[in-house]
C-alpha positions, 0 to 999 in steps of 0.5 A: 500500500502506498504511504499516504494511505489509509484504510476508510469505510467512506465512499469515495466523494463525487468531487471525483468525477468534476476533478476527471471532467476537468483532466478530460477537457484538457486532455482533449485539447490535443488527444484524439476523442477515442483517447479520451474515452479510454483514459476515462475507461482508466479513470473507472478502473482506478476508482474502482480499485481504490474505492473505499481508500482515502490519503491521510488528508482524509481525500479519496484515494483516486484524487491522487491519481487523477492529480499525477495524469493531470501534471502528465495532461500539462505537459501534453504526454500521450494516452498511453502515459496518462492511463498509467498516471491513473493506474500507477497505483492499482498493482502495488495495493489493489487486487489488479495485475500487469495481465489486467491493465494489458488486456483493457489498455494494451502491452505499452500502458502495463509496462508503464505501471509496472515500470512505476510499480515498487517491489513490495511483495518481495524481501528485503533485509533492510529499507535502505536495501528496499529502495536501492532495488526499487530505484533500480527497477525505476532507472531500469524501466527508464532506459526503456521508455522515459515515460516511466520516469515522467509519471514517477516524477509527477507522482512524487511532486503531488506528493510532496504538495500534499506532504503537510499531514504526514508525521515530520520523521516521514516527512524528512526521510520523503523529503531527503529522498526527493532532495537526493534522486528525483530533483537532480533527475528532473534537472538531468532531464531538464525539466527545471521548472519541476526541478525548482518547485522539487528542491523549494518542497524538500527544503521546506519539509526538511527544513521548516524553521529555516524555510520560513525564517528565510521567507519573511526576510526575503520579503523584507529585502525585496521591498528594499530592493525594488526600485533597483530593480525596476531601474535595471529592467527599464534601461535595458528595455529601452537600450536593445532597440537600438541594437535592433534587437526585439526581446522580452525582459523580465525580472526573477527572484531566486529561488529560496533553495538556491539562496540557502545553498550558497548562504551555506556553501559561502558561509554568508549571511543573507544581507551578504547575498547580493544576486537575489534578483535574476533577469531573462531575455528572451529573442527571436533567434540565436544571432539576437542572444549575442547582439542582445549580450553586446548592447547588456555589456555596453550598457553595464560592466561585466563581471569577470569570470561570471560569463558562460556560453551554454549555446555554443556548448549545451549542457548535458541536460540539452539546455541552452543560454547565455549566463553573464552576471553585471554590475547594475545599480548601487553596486548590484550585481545581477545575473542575467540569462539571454536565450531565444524562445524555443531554448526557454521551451526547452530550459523549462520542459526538457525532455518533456518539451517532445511532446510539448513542442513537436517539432523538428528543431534542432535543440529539441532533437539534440536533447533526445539524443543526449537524453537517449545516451544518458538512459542507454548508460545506465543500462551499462551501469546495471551491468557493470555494478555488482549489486542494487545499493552500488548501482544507485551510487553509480547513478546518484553521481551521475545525476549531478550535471557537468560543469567541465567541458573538455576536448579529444584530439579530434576536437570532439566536446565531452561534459564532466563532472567538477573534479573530473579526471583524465581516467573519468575521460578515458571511460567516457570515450569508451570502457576499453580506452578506459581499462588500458590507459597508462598516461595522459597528455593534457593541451599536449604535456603528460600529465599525471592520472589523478589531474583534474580537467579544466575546461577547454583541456584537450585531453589525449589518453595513451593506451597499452595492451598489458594495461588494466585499471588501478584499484588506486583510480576509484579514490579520485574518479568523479564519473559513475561510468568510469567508478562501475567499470573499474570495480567490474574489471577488478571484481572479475580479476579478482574471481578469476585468480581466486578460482585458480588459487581454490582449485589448487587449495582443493587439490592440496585438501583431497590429496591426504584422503587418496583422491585428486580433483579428477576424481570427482564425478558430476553427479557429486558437483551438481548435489554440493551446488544443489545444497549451497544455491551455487549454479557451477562448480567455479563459484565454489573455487571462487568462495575456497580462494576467496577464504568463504568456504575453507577447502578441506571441508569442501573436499570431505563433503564431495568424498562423501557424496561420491562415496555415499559416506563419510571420506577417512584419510589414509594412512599417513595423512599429516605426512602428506599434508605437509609434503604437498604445500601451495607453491606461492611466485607472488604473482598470483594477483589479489586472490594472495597478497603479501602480509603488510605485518612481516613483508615476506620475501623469497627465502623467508620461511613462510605459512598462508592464512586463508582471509575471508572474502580476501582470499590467502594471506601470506606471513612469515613464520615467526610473524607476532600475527601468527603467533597470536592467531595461530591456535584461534584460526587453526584450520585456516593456515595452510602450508604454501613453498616459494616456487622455485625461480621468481622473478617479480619484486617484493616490497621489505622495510629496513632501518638505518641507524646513520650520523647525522652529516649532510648528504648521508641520506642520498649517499644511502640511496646511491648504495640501493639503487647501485645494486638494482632496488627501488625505493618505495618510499622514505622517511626520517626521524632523530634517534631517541638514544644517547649516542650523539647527533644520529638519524633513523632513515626507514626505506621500504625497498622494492627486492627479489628475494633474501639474496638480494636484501643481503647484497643490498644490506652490505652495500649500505653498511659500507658506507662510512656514517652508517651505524647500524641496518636492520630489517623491519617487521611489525612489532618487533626487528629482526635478523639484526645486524651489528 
């Protein structure tokens, strides 16, 4: 049942009928007479379905449906979305399905109301977890058709017009929701008249002190700026003629949510506001928005910094004008807003403005092509995200619109967000220019891959084969695109390896009971997935690698399948156990990482600590973790080798007690890099002891194995200021060297 229901005995109110009459009239202004009578054939089965149902105001249900169809009626939708409107809410608390609304309105009107429709019948561990996949419902059936959206949209402002007798906890949490998703959809799809009324509810409920306290002074402050205004308007009225410009001038005031945002993003005082007032200019044609710029900035100075071409480069929501902000009288400044009529249609309509204004101009047919692209990513969205909760977060970022204008080589315009960078570009050209980029030219200079764009960058990506993304990307990139494609690219990686490492802890578990991995038959794979919901046998290699499942009671479970009871070991089973360790070449990837506790390094002793959802830790084998560890997580150490013959580069921390004489630490570094280490990183302090003006230089170093460490070691300890090098582990040194 919707929120803003409540269970009545009282029949519904015969108003119902004079508020559908008013719906059909308009509605009638451009639908077809056989149209309106099936949006009447809707209106009796919505009625019907909602009789004896009132809203918490105490008004018959049905006034809120009709409500919604007569927003979808002002903004002239088709019959189909306006028969939704006033069935939206039949299939979530009526006994009424998709099969009835297809079977009187035809498929399209059905898929509308489901696409509308919340998830109620279906279990959720949270409501936080209800809504994510309710929102991905929504977006998902709005890539399909953006009607869903639009009746979704109108539904959500009849509430909040209605949202007074809601108790205020509801009324914030409804509030915050339309703040966070349905106003910046609304902007995204440029409807800013709907956006505007949206953020003006949502901070009255959110904010009802502060609402009222700012509109009684607002109103003090319009009366002491009135006649400023008034000038203002006048001069430039009178000033465009002479520029042969025909135009219409008219004075805004700010909208309330707009003042409050930048009171607290400026940390100003209202007094200290000063661009409360706004003027739009509205011509004939697009020559006449910049003659119309010219003779504004001949007759009041411009502000610098404070002008922006959204004709020549349209936001991402298709709207169009020019913004410039001017020094009016008193020292007023003022922002004024130049546009021809069709780009204000647009502006204040956005997609909506399709059926508003059928015509074939070329800003509406340019807005349904970046409204189509937009509702096509998110289908890409839904695809890279792992679950709904992540989905909605890719989504939230993207409804935020792009303030950054960028260049590719082939001077091609690409909208991001504020803070983008030029990884944010690459997905945006495409998700495998993204996955293999290595380095960025920026105006023709490399750059770093965290750089943030500015407008008018041009911006050059450079790609390698071997390349794949950085799990370090996902903390500086801006885009929801470019923020799912990464996570999907590392999760899959991720499962790739810890499948390999499970099937290899599996094979180790079923060897101390006589058997190898072939061993196992089909019928045995199919019962143990059956048992555990899994659909193939590599999920269960993924969860073994990934320490969700520990291998040797995976093992005893298929035994037991295959041999109809319970597996026994054979003779010398710790034996074996202990002859057949996991080889580790510490290129395994994320399924097996290196303990940061210890640093183990080839030559070092080693024993592997299966992590859950982490997949195997290796520690060396006097680690202070495993010592602590070692009894709780018995069964969750394994035996694991260095393989023979590895080349890769692992990082090892050491210290160096050094006098302190200047230059010490770059003859140190010399030393390291003359025997073939990197230097990962540095750092200095003074030494505590009593042994005079001393420094401890910490270096985590880049080695191949003990070998390597100890020539390294040598080299240093060569050098005539050093004192003493040790390694260093977590909580205590060792292998000290004197």
């Amino acid at each position: 049942m919707p929120d803003d229901v409540a269970p009545a005995n009282a029949e519904p109110a015969s108003a119902e009928s004079v508020e559908f009459a008013r719906l059909a009239l308009q509605a009638s202004r451009y639908l077809k007479a056989e149209d309106v009578e099936r949006l009447e054939a809707a209106f009796r089965m919505s009625a019907a379905a909602h009789e004896g149902q009132l809203r918490i105001s105490g008004d018959p249900y049905i006034s809120h449906p009709l409500a919604v169809a007569e927003i979808l009626a002002q903004w002239h939708l088709d019959a189909h979305a306006l028969i939704a409107g006033l069935l939206h809410d039949v299939m979530e608390d009526c006994d009424i399905n998709k099969d009835d609304i297809a079977n009187a309105f035809g498929k399209i009107a059905a898929d509308l109301v489901d696409g509308v429709s919340k998830l109620d019948r279906i279990e959720f561990r949270s409501y936080e977890e209800a809504q994510a996949e309710n929102y991905r419902k929504m977006f998902l059936a709005m890539a399909r058709d953006v009607r869903v959206i639009l009746i979704k949209l109108a539904d959500r402002l009849h509430n909040m017009r209605t949202l007074d007798v809601v108790r205020p906890d509801k009324r914030r949490r409804i509030a915050r929701e339309t703040l966070e998703i349905y106003a910046p959809i609304a902007n995204r799809l440029g409807l800013n008249t709907l956006y505007r009324e949206l953020q003006e509810l949502s901070f009255k409920h959110s904010y009802p002190m502060r609402y009222r306290v700012l509109t009684q002074a607002l109103k003090r402050l319009r009366g002491d700026r009135r006649e400023i205004v008034a000038r203002l308007m006048s001069s430039v009225q009178e000033r465009l003629p002479a520029w042969n410009v025909e135009a219409e001038v008219y004075g805004r005031e700010k909208h309330l949510f707009g003042i409050y945002r930048k009171m607290v993003e400026k940390r100003l005082s209202l007094s200290q506001v000063m661009d409360v007032y706004g003027f739009r200019i509205l011509v004939k044609d697009l020559p006449s928005c910049y003659l119309a710029l010219g003779a504004l900035h001949e007759l009041y100075k411009p502000v610098p910094g404070k002008f922006k071409d959204y004709i020549a480069i349209p936001k991402a929501n298709g709207y169009q004008s020019i913004h410039t902000t001017i020094i009016g009288p008193m020292g007023m400044p003022v922002e004024v807003q130049i546009r021809t009529t069709e780009m204000h249609a647009v502006a204040e309509s956005g997609v909506a403005s399709h059926w508003l204004y059928k015509d074939d101009t070329a800003s509406i047919s340019d807005l349904q092509r970046k409204t189509h692209n937009w509702l096509q990513s998110l289908l890409e969205l839904q695809t890279a995200s792992g679950d709904s909760s992540e989905f909605l977060e890719h989504v939230k970022i993207d409804l935020f619109p792009g303030d950054v204008f960028v260049f590719s080589p082939k001077g091609k315009i690409y909208n991001l967000p504020r803070g983008a960078t030029p990884v944010d570009f690459a997905y945006a050209v495409h998700t495998d220019i993204g996955n293999r980029c290595v380095a960025c030219r920026i105006n023709g200079e490399l750059q770093p891959l965290r750089a943030e764009l500015k407008n008018g960058d041009q911006v050059e990506i450079v790609t390698a084969g071997h390349a794949s993304p950085n799990p370090a990307w996902l903390s500086y990139v801006r885009t929801g695109k470019a923020r799912a494609e990464i996570r999907h690219f590392l999760k899959n990686a991720q499962q790739a390896e810890a499948s390999s490492l499970g099937e290899r802890l599996l094979t180790q578990a079923l060897r101390p009971h006589g058997h190898v991995l072939a061993d196992i038959g089909t019928i045995a794979w199919d019962k143990l997935l059956r048992e555990n919901g899994l659909k193939q046998r590599n999920d269960v290699l993924t969860d073994i690698g990934l320490g969700k499942r520990l291998a040797a009671v995976v093992a005893r479970r298929l035994l037991d399948i295959e041999h109809g009871k319970a597996a026994e070991p054979v003779e010398g089973e710790t034996r074996a156990r202990n002859n057949s360790p996991i080889l580790i070449h510490g290129g395994e990837g994320m399924a097996v990482q290196m303990a940061r506790c210890c640093r183990p390094i080839p030559g070092d002793p080693i024993v592997g600590m299966i992590r859950k959802g982490q997949g195997l830790e290796i520690h060396v084998n006097d680690c202070p973790v495993l010592t602590r560890n070692h009894s709780a997580d018995r069964d969750r150490w394994i035996d694991v080798e260095w393989e023979l013959g590895t080349e890769r580069l692992f990082d090892v921390t050491i210290r160096v007690l050094v006098e302190h004489r200047r230059g010490v630490l770059a003859r140190v570094a010399a030393a390291i890099a003359d025997q073939e280490s990197n230097i990962q990183s540095v750092s200095m302090e003074k030494d505590q002891g009593d042994q005079g003006p001393h420094s401890v230089i910490n270096f985590v170093l880049q080695v191949q194995n003990r070998l390597h460490l100890a020539r390294i070691m040598r080299a240093v300890r060569r050098a005539p200021e050093v004192i003493r090098i040790y390694r260093v582990r977590a909580d205590k040194p060792a292998e000290r060297k004197n």
